[in-house]
C-alpha positions in Angstrom: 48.8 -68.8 62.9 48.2 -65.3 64.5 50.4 -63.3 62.0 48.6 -65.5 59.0 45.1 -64.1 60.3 46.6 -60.5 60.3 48.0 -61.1 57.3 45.2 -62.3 55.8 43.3 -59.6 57.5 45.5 -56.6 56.1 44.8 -58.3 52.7 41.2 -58.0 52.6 41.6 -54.7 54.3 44.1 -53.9 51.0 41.5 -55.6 49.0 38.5 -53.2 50.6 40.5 -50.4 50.5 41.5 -50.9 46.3 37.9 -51.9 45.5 37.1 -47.8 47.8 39.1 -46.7 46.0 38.4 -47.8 42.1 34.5 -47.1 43.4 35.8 -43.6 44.3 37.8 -43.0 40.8 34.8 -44.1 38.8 32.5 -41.8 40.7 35.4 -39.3 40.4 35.2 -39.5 36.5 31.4 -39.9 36.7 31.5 -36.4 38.2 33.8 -35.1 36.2 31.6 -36.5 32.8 28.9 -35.2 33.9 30.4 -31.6 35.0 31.3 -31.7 31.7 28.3 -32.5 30.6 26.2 -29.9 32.0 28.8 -27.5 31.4 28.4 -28.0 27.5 24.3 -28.5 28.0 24.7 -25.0 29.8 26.9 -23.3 26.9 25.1 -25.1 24.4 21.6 -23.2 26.1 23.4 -20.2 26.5 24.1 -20.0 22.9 20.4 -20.8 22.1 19.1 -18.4 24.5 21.5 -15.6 23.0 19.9 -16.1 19.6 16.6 -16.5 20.6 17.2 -12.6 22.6 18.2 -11.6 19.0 15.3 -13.0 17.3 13.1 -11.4 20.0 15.0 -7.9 19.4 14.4 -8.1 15.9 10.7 -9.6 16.2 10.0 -6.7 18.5 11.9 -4.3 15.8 9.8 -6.0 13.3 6.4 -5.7 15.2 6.9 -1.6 16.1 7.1 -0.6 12.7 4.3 -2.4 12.1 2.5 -0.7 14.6 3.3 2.4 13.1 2.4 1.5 9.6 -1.1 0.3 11.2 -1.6 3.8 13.0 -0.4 5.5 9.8 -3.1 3.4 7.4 -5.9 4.0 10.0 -5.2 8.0 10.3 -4.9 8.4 6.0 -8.2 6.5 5.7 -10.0 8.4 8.3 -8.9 11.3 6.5 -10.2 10.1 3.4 -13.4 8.7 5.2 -13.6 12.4 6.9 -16.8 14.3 5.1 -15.3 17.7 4.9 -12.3 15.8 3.0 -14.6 13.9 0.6 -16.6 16.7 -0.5 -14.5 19.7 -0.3 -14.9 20.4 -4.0 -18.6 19.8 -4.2 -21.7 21.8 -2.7 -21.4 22.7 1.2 -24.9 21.8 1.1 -23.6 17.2 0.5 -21.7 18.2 3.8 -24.4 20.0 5.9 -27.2 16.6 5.0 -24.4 14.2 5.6 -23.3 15.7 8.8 -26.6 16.5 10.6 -28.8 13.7 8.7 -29.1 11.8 12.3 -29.8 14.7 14.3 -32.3 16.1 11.7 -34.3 13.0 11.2 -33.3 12.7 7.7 -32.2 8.8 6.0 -29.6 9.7 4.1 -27.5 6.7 2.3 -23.9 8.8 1.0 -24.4 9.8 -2.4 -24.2 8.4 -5.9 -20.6 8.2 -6.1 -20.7 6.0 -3.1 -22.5 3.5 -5.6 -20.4 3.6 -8.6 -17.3 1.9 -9.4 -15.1 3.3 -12.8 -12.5 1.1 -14.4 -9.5 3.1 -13.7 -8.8 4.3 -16.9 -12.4 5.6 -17.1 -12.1 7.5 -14.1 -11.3 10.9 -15.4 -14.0 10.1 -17.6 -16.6 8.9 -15.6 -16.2 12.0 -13.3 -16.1 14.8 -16.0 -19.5 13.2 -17.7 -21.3 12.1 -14.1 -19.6 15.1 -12.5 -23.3 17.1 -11.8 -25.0 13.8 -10.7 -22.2 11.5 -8.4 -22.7 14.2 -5.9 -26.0 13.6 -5.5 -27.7 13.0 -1.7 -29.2 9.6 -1.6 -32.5 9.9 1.1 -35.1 6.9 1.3 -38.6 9.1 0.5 -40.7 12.3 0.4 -40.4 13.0 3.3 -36.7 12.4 3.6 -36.2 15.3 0.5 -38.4 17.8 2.8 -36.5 17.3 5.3 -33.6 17.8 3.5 -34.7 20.6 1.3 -35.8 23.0 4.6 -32.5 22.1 6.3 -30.6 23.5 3.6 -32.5 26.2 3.5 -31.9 26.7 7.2 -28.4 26.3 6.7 -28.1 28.6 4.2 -26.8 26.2 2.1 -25.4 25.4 -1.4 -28.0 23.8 -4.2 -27.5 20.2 -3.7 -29.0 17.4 -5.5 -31.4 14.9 -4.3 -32.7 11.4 -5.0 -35.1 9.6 -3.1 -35.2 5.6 -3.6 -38.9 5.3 -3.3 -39.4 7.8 -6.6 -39.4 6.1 -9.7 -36.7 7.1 -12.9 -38.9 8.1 -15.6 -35.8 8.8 -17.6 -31.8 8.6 -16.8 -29.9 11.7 -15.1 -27.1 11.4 -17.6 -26.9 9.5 -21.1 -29.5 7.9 -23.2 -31.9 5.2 -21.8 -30.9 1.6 -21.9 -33.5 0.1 -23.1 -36.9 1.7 -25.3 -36.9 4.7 -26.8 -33.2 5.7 -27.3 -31.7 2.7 -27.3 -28.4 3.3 -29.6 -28.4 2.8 -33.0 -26.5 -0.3 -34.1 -24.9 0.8 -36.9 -22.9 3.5 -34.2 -20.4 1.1 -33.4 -19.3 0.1 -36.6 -17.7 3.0 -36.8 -13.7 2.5 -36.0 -13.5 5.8 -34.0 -16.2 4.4 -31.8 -14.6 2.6 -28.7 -17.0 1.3 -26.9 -20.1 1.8 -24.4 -19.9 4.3 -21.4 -21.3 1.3 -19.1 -18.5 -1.0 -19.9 -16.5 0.8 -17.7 -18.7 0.9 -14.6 -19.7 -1.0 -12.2 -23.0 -0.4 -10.2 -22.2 -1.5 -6.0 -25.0 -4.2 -4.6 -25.9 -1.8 -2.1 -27.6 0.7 -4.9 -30.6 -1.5 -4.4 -31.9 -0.4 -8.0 -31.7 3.1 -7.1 -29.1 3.9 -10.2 -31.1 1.4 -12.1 -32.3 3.7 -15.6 -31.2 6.8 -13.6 -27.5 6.4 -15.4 -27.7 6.3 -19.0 -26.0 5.3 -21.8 -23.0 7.3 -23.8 -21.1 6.3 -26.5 -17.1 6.6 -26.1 -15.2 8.0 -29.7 -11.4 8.2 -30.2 -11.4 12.2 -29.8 -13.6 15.7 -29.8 -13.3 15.4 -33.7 -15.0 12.1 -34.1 -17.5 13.1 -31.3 -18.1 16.0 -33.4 -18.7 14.5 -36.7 -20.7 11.4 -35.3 -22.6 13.7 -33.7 -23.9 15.0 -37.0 -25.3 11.6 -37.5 -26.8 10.2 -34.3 -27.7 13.6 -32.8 -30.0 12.0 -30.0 -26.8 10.5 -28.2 -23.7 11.4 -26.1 -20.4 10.8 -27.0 -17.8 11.0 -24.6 -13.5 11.0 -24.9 -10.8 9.7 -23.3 -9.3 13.1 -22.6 -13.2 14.1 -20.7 -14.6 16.1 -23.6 -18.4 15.9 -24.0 -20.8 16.8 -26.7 -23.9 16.1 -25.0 -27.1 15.1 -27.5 -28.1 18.6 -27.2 -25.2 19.5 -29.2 -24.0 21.6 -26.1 -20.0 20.8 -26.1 -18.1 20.3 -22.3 -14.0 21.0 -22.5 -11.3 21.6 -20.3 -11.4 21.2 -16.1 -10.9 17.8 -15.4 -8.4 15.7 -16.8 -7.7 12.1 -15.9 -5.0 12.6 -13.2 -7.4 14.8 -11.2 -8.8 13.6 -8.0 -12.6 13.4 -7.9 -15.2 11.6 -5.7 -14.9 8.1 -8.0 -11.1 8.1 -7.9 -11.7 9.5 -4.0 -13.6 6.1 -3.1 -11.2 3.9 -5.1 -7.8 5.6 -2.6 -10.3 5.0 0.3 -11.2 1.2 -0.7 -7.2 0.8 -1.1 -6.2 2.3 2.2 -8.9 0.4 4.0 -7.3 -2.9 2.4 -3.8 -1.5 3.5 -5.2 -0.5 7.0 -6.6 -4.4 7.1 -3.4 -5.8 6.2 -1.5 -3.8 8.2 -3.8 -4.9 11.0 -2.9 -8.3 10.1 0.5 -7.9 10.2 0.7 -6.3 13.6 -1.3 -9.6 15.1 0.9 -11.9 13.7 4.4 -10.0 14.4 3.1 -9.9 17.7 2.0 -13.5 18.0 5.8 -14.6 16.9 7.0 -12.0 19.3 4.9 -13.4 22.3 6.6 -17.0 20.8 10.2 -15.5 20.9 9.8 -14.4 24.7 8.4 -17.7 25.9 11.0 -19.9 23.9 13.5 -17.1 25.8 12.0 -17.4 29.1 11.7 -21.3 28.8 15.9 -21.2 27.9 16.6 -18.8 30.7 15.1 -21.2 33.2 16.7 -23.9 31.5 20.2 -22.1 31.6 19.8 -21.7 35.5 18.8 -25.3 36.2 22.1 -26.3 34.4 23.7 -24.1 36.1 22.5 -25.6 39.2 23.3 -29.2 38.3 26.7 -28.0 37.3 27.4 -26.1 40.7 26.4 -29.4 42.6 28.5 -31.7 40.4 31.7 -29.4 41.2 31.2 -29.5 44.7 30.8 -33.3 44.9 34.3 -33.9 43.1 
């Protein structure tokens, strides 16, 4: 009986120690599954975090050229914005009122050109006709042209032209009137060398507030200086105009030469300033969104670096419980 209870004994023991032991090999292979596991989770991360580094490199890349394209944008317009730029080819007398109008007192609104938009391929024309008149200081009253007519004295300064909003157009600077007496004669533009109206190819800016209103006329554009010449002969009271910037004003005086179309004046000025502040704007947009996927690209790397080390982790404590 006493060697059947050790025997029995030493079974259960055998059976205790088998059932140890297959607890211990599954736990074994659990560890070594899951060792695994968070090995591949970690190379898998790794892998992700090494792209998203590259991404950020390039994002970065990416977002310092556009920084540079923003400074670049913003330093060509504020040349073009710069007075002394804008009006280097006109009276020094535009850039003494523009530059000391606050200090003087004076309410001056930019000049004419500053109001005036020419189709592009009635630039060069628009500028040779309106050449004596898109210079002209904008002031708000009486007043206002005193002031500005003693500090250009002052100054010593060239003649410069003035218009004050508050005094009324009794006829247009330039170009027939509109409307009334001079209105063009119908019969003008049934002629096939006649291309069309001077007015068609401008476009007067809100902000005028009616003070270009009758004070730019009418013209009449022609094919060439010949046709100019001829139809001239026939409706002496108006001015004809052509695309390569001749003139033969109603007082039969002819205007030739300077100017041609490629040449830079204060119409085509404002159009490169209105395109470099879009450019500077866009550029400006660029930069904020580069940067806002770059700030994305350095938390998604900093989120997988923290995620690599906790794998890391779980994998160091797996191998030492094997």
């Amino acid at each position: 009986q006493m060697c059947i209870r050790d025997w029995s004994g030493a079974d259960a023991d055998r059976t205790r120690l088998r059932g140890e032991s297959d607890t211990l090999a599954a736990e074994l292979e659990r560890q070594g599954r899951l060792v695994f596991e968070v090995g591949e989770a970690a190379a898998s991360c790794e892998q992700a975090l090494r792209r998203s580094r590259e991404r950020l490199v390039a994002e970065e890349r990416a977002l310092a050229e556009s920084r540079e394209a923003e400074k670049s944008t913003a330093a060509r317009l504020h040349t073009l914005e710069d007075v002394s730029t804008r009006f280097a080819a006109v009276s020094d007398g535009v850039r003494t009122l523009l530059n000391a109008s606050h200090s003087a007192g004076l309410h001056a609104h930019g000049v004419v050109a500053d109001l005036i938009q020419a189709r592009t391929d009635m630039e060069g024309v628009a500028e040779g006709y309106l050449e004596g008149f898109l210079p002209t200081v904008i002031v708000e009253d009486d007043s206002d042209v005193r002031r500005a007519a003693d500090l250009l004295r002052a100054e010593g300064a060239g003649r410069t032209n003035l218009v004050a909003r508050s005094q009324p157009a009794g006829r247009p600077a330039v170009g027939v009137s509109s409307n009334g007496r001079g209105e063009l004669p119908l019969e003008l533009f049934e002629d096939p060398r006649v291309q069309g109206r001077f007015s068609e190819g401008l476009t007067l800016r809100r902000s005028a507030n009616g003070v270009l209103q009758d004070r730019v006329g009418e013209a009449v554009l022609v094919e060439s200086l010949e046709a100019a010449l001829t139809l001239h002969r026939r409706f002496p009271t108006v001015d004809f105009l052509t695309p390569q910037g001749d003139v033969v004003y109603a007082s039969g005086v002819v205007s030739a030469g300077g100017r041609g179309q490629g040449d830079r004046g204060l119409l085509a000025h404002n159009r490169h300033m209105e395109e470099a502040r879009s450019q500077a704007a866009e550029a400006s947009t660029r930069a904020a969104m580069l940067e806002e996927r770059a700030e994305t690209c350095r938390a998604e790397a900093e989120r997988l670096e923290l995620e690599l080390r906790e794998h890391r982790r779980q994998a160091e404590a797996a191998s030492r419980r094997q």
